[in-house]
C-alpha positions in Angstrom: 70.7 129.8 5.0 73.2 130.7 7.7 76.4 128.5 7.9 76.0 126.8 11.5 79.6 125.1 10.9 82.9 124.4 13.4 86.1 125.8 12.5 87.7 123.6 9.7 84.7 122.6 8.9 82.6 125.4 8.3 81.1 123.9 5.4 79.6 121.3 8.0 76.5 121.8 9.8 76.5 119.0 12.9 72.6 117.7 13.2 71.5 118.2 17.0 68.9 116.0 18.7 67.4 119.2 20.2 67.0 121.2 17.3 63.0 119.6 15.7 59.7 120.5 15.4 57.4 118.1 15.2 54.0 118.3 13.1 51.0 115.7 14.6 47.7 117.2 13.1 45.0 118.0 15.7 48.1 116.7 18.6 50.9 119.0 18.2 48.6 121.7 15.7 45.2 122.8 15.2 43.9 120.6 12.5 46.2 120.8 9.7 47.4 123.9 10.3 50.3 125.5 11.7 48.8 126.7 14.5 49.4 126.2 18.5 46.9 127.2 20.8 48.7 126.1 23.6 45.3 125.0 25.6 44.1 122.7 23.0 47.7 120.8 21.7 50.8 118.8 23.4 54.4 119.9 22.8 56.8 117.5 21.5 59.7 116.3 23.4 60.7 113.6 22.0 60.7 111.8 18.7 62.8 110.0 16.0 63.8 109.4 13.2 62.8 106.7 11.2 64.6 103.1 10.9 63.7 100.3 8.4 65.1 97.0 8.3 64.8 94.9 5.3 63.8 91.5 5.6 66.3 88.9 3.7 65.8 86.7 1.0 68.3 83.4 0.8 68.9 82.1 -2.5 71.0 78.9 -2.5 73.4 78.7 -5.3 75.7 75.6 -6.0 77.7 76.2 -2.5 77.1 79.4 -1.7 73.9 81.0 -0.2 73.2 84.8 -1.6 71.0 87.3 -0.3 68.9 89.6 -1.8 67.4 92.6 0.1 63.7 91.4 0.4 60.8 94.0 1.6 61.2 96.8 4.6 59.6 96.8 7.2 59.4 100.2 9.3 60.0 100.0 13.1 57.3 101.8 15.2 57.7 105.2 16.0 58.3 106.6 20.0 57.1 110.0 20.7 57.2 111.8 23.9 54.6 114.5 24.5 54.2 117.8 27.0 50.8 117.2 28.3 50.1 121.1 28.2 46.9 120.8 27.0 43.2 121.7 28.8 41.7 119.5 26.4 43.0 115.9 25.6 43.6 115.7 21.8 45.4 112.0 21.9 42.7 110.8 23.5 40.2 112.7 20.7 42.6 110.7 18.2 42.4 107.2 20.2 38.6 107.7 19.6 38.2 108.8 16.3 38.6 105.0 15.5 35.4 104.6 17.4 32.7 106.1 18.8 31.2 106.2 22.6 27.9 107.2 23.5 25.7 107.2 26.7 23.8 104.1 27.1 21.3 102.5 29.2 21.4 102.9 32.9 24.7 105.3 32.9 26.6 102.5 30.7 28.3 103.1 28.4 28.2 101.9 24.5 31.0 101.4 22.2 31.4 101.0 18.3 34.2 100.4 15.8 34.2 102.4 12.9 37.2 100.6 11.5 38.3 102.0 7.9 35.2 104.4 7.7 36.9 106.9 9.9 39.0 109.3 7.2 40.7 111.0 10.4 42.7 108.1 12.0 45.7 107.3 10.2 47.7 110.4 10.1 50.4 112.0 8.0 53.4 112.9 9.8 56.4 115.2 9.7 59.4 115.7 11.2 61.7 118.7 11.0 65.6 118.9 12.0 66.8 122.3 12.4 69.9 124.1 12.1 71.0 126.8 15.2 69.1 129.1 13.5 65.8 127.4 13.4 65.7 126.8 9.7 65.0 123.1 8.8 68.0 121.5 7.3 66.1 118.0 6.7 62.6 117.1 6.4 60.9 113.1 7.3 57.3 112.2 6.7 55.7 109.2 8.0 53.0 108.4 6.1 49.6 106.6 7.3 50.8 106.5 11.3 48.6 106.0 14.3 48.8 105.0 17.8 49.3 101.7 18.9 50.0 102.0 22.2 49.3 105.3 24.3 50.8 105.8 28.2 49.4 109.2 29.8 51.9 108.6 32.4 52.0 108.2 36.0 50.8 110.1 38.7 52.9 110.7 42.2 53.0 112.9 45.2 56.1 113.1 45.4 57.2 114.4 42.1 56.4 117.9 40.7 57.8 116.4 36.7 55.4 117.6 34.0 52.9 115.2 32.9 53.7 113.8 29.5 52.2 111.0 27.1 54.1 108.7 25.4 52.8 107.2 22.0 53.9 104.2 20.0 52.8 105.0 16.2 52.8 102.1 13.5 53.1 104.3 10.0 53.5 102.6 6.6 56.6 104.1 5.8 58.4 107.3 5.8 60.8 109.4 3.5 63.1 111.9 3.3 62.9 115.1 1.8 65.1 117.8 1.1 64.6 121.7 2.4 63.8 123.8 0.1 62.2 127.3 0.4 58.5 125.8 0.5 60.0 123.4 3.5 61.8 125.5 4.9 59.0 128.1 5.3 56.6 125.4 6.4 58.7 124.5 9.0 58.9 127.8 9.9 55.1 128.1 10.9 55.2 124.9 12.6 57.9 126.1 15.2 56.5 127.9 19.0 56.3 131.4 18.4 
């Protein structure tokens, strides 16, 4: 892997916020693929890293209080989307949780599938990169799906790209380092 360092420290490679590819299956990729038709995904503008909090336990002893480090709890999960696509693939993901059809009189009929839908929760992964578009560090969020979805504002006045922005809820997420099979995999998840 090339050595992306400064100077002195050439041994250092500096993490840049611009430098990720993001993998969303059926959003960001075909299915679980690596591949972007770019009529049928989003592009990923922006996204995060992950950030857990653990929640405290107090144990009073004599005249002290000590705490112990209780469960985590994962903070939600922004992401910032190119709306690029002819089709609407957050939208197919909103609904695989339920299902529409046609009803009576041009109404329209609604039904929760709830658990029974294998499709909705979502594995996640996140790739920083160094300047040469290798990945230098590897996050998976595990079980994530939306929990709030924006597909923006329209106006007149502005010629900005369109862009949806997702709050995802995941179970957790961990780090994993690069090796070759990451690296590569990263690799075929970058644009062409």
């Amino acid at each position: 892997m090339p050595n992306m360092g400064i100077g002195f420290a050439s041994a250092v490679i500096f993490k840049r916020q611009n430098q990720f590819v993001m993998h969303i299956p059926d959003v960001t990729h075909v299915g679980g693929s690596a591949a972007r038709i770019y009529n049928k995904v989003l592009l990923e503008e922006k996204a995060a890293r992950p950030k857990v909090t653990y929640k405290e336990i107090e144990a009073n002893h004599l005249i002290e209080t000590i705490y112990f480090a209780g469960r985590p709890s994962w903070d939600t999960l922004k992401v910032t989307l190119y709306d690029v696509s002819q089709t609407n693939p957050v939208w197919s993901w909103v609904t695989s949780n339920y299902f529409i059809r046609p009803a009576n009189g041009g109404q329209v009929g609604v039904g929760y599938l709830g658990g029974a839908s294998g499709n909705f929760k979502r594995n996640i992964q996140l790739f920083m990169l160094d300047g040469c578009g290798y990945a230098i560090e590897a996050w998976n969020y595990m079980n994530a799906y939306p929990v709030d979805v924006d597909w923006g504002d329209v106006d007149m006045k502005s010629s900005e790209a369109m862009r949806v922005n997702m709050t995802l809820r995941y179970d957790r997420a961990y780090w994993q380092k690069c090796d070759g099979n990451i690296i590569n995999l990263a690799r075929q998840y970058m644009i062409p």
